[in-house]
C-alpha positions as CSV (number, residue, x, y, z in Angstrom):
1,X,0.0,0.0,0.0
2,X,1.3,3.3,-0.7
3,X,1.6,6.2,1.4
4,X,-0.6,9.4,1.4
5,X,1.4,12.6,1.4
6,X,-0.5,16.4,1.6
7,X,1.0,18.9,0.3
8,X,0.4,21.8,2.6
9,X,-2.2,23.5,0.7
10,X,-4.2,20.4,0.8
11,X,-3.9,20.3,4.4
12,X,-5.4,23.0,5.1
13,X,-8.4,22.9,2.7
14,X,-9.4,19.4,4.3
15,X,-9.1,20.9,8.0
16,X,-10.8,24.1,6.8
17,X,-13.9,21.9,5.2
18,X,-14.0,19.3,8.3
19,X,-14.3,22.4,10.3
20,X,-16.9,23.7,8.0
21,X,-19.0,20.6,7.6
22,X,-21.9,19.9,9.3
23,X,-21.4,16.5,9.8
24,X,-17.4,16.3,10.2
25,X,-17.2,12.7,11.3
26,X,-19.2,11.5,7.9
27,X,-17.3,13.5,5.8
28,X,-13.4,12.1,6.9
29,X,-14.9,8.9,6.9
30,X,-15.7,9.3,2.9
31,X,-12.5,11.3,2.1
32,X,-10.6,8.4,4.3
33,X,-12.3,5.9,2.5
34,X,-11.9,7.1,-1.3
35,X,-7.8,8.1,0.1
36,X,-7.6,4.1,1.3
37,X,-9.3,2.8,-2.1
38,X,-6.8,5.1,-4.2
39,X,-3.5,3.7,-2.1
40,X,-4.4,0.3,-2.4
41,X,-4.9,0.5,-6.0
42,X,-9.0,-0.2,-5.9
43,X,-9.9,3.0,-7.1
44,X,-8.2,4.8,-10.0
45,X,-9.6,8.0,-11.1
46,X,-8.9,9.5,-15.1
47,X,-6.2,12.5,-15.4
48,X,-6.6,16.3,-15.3
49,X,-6.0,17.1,-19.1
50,X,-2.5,18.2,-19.4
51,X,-1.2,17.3,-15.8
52,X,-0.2,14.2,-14.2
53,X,-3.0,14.9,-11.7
54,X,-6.3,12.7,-11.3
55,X,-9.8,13.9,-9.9
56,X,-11.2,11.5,-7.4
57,X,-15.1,13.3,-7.5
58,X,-17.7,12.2,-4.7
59,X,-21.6,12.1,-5.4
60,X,-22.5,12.8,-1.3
61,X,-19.8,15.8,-1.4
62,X,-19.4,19.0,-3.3
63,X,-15.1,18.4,-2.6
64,X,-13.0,16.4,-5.0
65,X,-9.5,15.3,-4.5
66,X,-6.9,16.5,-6.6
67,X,-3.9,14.0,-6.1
68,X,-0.7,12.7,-8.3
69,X,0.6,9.0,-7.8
70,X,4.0,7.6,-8.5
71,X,5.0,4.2,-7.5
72,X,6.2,5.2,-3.8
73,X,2.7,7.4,-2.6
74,X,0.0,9.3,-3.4
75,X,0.3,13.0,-3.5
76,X,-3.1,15.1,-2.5
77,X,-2.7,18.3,-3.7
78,X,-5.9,19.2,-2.9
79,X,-9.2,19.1,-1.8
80,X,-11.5,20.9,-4.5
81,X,-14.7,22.5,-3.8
82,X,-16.5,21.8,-7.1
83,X,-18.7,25.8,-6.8
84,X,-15.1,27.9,-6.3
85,X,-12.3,28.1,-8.9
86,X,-11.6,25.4,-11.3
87,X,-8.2,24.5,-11.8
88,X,-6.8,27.1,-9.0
89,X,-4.3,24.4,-7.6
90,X,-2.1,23.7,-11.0
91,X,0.1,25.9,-9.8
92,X,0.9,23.4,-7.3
93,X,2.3,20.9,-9.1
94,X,5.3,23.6,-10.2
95,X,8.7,22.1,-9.4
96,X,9.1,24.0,-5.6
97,X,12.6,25.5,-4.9
């Protein structure tokens, strides 16, 4: 199984939306769930067009997550809200100093 890595950003979206949730156990149990299908390779979602990034979208949630695999971990890079800005976390996947 691979491991799960945020990237800061990430991070903080998923706090900021457990906080913001009105039923905050439900929701980490569905983003826990989809994060332990993705690392054990039951779940695979199709790419972002033009990134190495895949969209993992959830029909009881208005959050997607935005994450990159290689063979060592899954990268989330972040945790969507499907009504805000599309595509706002590409800049993200920039090679960081």
């Amino acid at each position: 199984m691979k491991t799960i890595r945020f990237f800061p950003e990430a991070q903080a979206e998923y706090d900021d939306a457990l906080v913001a949730s009105p039923d905050a156990g439900e929701f980490q149990r569905v983003i826990d769930k989809a994060l332990q299908d993705i690392t054990t390779g039951l779940m695979t979602h199709p790419r972002v067009r033009k990134t190495p990034a895949r969209l993992c979208g959830f029909s009881t949630l208005p959050y997607s997550i935005v994450y990159i695999e290689t063979d060592a971990e899954i990268g989330v890079v972040a945790l969507q809200h499907n009504r805000r800005r599309p595509n706002y976390w590409k800049s993200r996947l920039r090679p960081r100093p």
